[in-house]
C-alpha positions as CSV (number, residue, x, y, z in Angstrom):
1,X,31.4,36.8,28.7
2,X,34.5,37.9,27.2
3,X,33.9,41.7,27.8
4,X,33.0,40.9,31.7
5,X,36.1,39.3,32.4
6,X,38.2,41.9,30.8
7,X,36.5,44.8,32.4
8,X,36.8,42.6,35.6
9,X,40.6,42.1,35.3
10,X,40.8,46.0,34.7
11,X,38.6,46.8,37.6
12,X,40.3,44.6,39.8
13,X,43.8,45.9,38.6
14,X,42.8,49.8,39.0
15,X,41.0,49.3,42.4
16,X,44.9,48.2,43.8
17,X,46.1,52.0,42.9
18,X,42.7,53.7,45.0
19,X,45.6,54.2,47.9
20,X,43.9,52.9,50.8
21,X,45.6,51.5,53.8
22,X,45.7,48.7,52.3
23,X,47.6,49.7,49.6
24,X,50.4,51.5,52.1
25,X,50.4,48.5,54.5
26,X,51.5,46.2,51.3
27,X,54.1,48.9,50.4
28,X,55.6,49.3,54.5
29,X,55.3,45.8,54.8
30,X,57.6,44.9,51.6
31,X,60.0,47.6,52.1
32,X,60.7,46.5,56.1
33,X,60.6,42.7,55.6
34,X,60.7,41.7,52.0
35,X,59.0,40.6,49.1
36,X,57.1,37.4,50.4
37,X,55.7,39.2,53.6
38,X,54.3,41.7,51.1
39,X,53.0,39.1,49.0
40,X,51.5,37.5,52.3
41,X,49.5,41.1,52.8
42,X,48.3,40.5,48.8
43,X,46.9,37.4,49.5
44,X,44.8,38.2,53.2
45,X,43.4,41.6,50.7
46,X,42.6,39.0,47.9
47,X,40.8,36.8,50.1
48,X,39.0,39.9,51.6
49,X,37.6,41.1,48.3
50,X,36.4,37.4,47.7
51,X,34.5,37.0,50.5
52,X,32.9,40.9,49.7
53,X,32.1,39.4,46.5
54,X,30.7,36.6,47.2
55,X,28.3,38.2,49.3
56,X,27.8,40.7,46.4
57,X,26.7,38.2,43.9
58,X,25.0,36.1,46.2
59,X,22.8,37.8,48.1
60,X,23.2,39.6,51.5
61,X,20.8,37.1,52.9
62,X,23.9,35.1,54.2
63,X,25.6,37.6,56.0
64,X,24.5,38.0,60.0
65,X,21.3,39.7,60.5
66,X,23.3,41.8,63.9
67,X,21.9,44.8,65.2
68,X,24.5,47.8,64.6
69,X,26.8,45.5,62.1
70,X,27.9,48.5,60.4
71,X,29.0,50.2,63.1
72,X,30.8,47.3,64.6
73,X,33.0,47.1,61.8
74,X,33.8,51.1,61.6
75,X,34.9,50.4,65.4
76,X,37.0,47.4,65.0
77,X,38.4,48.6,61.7
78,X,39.3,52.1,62.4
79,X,41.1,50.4,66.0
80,X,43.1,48.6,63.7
81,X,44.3,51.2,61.7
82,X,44.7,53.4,65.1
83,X,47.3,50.6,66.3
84,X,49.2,50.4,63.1
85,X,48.9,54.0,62.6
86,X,50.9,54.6,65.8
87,X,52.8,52.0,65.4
88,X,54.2,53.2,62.6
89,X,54.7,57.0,63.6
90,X,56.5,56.5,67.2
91,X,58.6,52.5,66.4
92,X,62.5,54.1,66.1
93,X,63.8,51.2,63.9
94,X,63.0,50.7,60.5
95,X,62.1,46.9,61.7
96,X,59.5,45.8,63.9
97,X,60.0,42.5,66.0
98,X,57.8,40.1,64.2
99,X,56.9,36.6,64.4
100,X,59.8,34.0,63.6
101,X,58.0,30.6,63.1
102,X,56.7,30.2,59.4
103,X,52.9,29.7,60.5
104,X,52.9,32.8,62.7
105,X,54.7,35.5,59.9
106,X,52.0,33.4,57.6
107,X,49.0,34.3,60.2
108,X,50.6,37.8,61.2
109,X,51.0,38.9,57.5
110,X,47.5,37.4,55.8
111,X,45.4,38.9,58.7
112,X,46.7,41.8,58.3
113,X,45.9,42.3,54.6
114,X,43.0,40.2,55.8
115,X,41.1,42.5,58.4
116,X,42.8,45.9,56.7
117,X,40.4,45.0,53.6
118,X,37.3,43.4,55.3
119,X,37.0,46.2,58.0
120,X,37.3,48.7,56.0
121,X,33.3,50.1,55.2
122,X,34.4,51.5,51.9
123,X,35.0,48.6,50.2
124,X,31.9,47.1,50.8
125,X,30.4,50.2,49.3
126,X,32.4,49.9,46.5
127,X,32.1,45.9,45.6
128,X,28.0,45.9,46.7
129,X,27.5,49.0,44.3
130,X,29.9,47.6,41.4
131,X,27.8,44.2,41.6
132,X,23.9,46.3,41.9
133,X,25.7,48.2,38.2
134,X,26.3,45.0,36.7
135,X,23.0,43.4,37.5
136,X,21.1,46.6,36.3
137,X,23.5,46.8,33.1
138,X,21.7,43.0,32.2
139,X,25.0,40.5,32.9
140,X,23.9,37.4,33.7
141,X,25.2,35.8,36.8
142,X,27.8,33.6,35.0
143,X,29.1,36.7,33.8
144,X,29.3,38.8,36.9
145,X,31.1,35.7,38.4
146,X,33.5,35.7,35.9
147,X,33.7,39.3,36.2
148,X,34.7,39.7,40.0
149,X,36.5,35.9,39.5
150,X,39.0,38.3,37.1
151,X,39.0,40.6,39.1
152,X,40.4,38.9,42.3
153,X,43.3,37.3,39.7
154,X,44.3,41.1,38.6
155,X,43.8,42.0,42.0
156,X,46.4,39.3,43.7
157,X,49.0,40.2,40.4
158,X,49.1,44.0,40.6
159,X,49.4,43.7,44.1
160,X,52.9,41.6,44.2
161,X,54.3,43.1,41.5
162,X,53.8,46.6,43.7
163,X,55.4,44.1,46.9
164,X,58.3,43.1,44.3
165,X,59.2,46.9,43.1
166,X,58.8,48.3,46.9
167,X,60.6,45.7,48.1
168,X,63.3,46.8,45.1
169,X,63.3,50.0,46.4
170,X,64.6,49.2,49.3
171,X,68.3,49.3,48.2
172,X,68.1,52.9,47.4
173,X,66.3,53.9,50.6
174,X,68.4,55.3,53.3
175,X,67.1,54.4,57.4
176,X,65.9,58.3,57.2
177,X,63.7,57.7,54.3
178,X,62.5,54.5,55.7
179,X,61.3,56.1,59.3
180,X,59.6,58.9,57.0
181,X,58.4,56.4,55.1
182,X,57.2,54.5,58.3
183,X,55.5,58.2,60.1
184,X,53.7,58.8,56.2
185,X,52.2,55.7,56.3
186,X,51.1,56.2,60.0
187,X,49.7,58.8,59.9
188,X,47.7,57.4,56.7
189,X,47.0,54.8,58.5
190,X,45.2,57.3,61.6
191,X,43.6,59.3,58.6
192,X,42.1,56.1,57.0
193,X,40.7,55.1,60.3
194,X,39.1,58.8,61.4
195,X,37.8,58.9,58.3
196,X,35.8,55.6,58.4
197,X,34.4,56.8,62.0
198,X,33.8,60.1,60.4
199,X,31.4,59.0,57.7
200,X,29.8,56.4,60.1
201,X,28.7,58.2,62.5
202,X,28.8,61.8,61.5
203,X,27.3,61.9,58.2
């Protein structure tokens, strides 16, 4: 047991570096509007990789038996990295105009991190294929909950200590850097979501 829940925190910490757009939405998010709205974004991704997980250890049984689920999700996720994406390149202040009452910047943020993570094909490919390795490599299923369990707590760590040191960074950034900042992360973003339509439906 021991073994699977260290491997699982060092999974869970490495897979926060893979630079998805999850990744750069958790870094633009904590260098526009601060440390807690970047945290927000950590937590909706957390929550995303549980509910992959669950699903991973559990069984696909539960999930909806829908005719062209797959390419639903490439659809809707890719459009939502197509609207941040442009978003990002073509806004002209460093700041967007987001929601003021504390449940809506709660909702706004966590969805975000949310839907980034859960519409996002590749990590359903990666967690279904880690859990199908750990079931042919003999861990029980105690241990493979305690491995992705781990994995989820170094997940939600590495990911607000990177919303702490981008939101850090701030002070050194200039309102130049930030809008290249903003136009890398965009275009990231429309790269991300061509990608995902690319390997659905071209490959």
């Amino acid at each position: 047991m021991f073994q699977a829940i260290f491997f699982g925190f060092l999974y869970g910490f490495i897979l926060c570096f893979t630079f998805g757009p999850a990744f750069f939405r958790l870094i633009q998010t904590s260098i526009d509007t601060g440390f807690k709205r970047g945290v927000l974004i950590a937590l909706g991704v957390t929550i995303a990789d549980s509910i992959l997980m669950f699903f991973a250890v559990f069984g696909t049984s539960l999930l909806p038996n829908l005719e062209h689920f797959d390419d639903v999700i490439s659809v809707v996720g890719a459009s939502l990295l197509f609207i941040l994406g442009f978003n990002s390149l073509f806004k002209e202040q460093s700041q967007l105009v987001y929601p003021t009452s504390k449940f809506g910047s709660f909702l706004y943020y966590f969805t975000s991190g949310l839907f980034l993570n859960l519409l996002n094909p590749s990590n359903y490919v990666a967690v279904f294929a880690t859990s199908a390795y750990l079931v042919a490599k003999g861990l029980t299923l105690n241990e493979r909950i305690g491995f992705f369990l781990f994995s989820l707590i170094a997940t939600m760590i590495a990911e607000s200590l990177i919303a702490f040191y981008a939101q850090k960074m701030k002070r050194l950034l200039t309102k130049k850097v930030l809008k290249r900042i903003n136009q890398v992360a965009g275009l990231i973003f429309i790269g991300s979501g061509l990608m995902i339509l690319w390997k659905q439906f071209m490959n």
